[in-house]
C-alpha positions, 0 to 999 in steps of 0.5 A: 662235683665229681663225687655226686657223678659217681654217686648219681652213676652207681645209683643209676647202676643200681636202679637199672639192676633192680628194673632187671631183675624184676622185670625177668622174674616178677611179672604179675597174673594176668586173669585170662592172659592164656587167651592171648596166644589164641588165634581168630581161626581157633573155633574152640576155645575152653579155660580152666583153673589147672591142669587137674580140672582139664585131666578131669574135664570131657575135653581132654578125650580128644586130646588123648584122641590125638596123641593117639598111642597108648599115652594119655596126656595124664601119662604123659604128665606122670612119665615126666614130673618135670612137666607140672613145673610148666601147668601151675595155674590157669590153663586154656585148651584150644582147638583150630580147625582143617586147614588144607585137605586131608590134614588134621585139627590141631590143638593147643594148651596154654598156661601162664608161667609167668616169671618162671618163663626164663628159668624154665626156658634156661632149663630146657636147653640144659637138660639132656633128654632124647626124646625132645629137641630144639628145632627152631625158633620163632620171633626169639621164642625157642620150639621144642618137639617131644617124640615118643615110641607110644605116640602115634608116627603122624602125630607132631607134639611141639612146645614153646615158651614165650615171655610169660606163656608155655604153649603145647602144639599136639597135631600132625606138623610140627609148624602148627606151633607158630599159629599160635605164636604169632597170635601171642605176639600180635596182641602179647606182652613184648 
C-alpha cells in the first residue's frame, strides 16, 4: 500500500511538471488574439500578417509621424534586432483617439508572442541597456519605457508583455500603455 502511494505521488509529480511546462511554453496561435488588447475607444483598428507587411503598408507614416525624430519604426527595427524576436507573426496596429484637450492620439502595436512571452520577458529584465528601463507594472504585467536621443523629447514609447501578447505604446504619456492592458485583461487569456 505503501508503495502504490509513492507511485501515485511521483506520477502525480510528474504530471503536474509536464501541465507546467506546456502550459508556459506551448500555447497555440490564436488567429485574430491581437485584437484582444484592443480597446472600445480605439476608432482605428488594422491587422496584418507581419511586421514586414505593416513596414510597407500606408499605416506606418503616422507612426513615424509620432516618433517624430529622425527614426522611423523600420530604423528603430534595424538599430535593435533583437526587437524582430518580439513582431514573428500576426501584428495589429491600433489608433485611440484625443482624450483630454491638447494631448495627442495614441498608438498601438500588438503582436502575438505566444509561448516566447516568458522567455522574453526573463529577457528584458536581464539585458543591460540604457535607453529602456522598467517602470512599472500593471496587474503582473511588467512596462518598459524606450528612450531615444532621435525621438522626440514629448513622445513616450512603452512596451509591455502579457502572457501571450507584446504590446508598444507609441504616445505623449507613458501611462497610455495600461489602456490597452486592462482591454487584455478583461477579455484575455488569464
Amino acid at each position: 500500500m505503501e508503495k502504490l502511494k509513492k507511485i501515485i505521488f511521483y506520477l502525480g509529480c510528474v504530471l503536474f511538471a509536464f501541465y507546467v511546462i506546456h502550459s508556459a511554453f506551448f500555447k497555440s496561435i490564436i488567429p485574430g488574439a491581437t485584437k484582444l488588447a484592443v480597446p472600445a475607444e480605439a476608432t482605428f483598428v488594422h491587422q496584418m500578417k507581419n511586421v514586414d507587411e505593416l513596414l510597407k503598408s500606408p499605416v506606418c507614416d503616422p507612426l513615424n509621424k509620432k516618433l517624430e525624430g529622425e527614426k522611423t519604426l523600420a530604423a528603430l527595427l534595424e538599430s535593435e534586432p533583437w526587437l524582430r524576436q518580439f513582431v514573428p507573426g500576426e501584428v495589429t496596429v491600433v489608433n485611440m483617439p484625443l482624450r483630454y484637450a491638447g494631448q495627442s492620439e495614441t498608438w498601438a502595436i500588438i503582436s502575438w508572442v505566444g509561448w516566447r512571452s516568458p522567455w522574453l520577458r526573463w529577457k528584458l529584465g536581464a539585458k543591460q541597456n540604457k535607453q529602456f528601463s522598467l517602470i512599472a507594472k500593471h496587474n503582473d504585467w511588467p512596462i518598459w519605457r524606450y528612450k531615444s536621443a532621435t525621438m522626440g523629447a514629448d513622445v513616450s514609447l512603452t512596451f509591455s508583455l502579457t502572457d501571450t501578447l507584446f504590446i508598444v505604446c507609441i504616445s505623449d504619456r507613458p501611462s497610455d500603455i495600461v489602456f490597452f492592458l486592462n482591454a487584455y485583461d478583461r477579455v484575455g487569456t488569464r
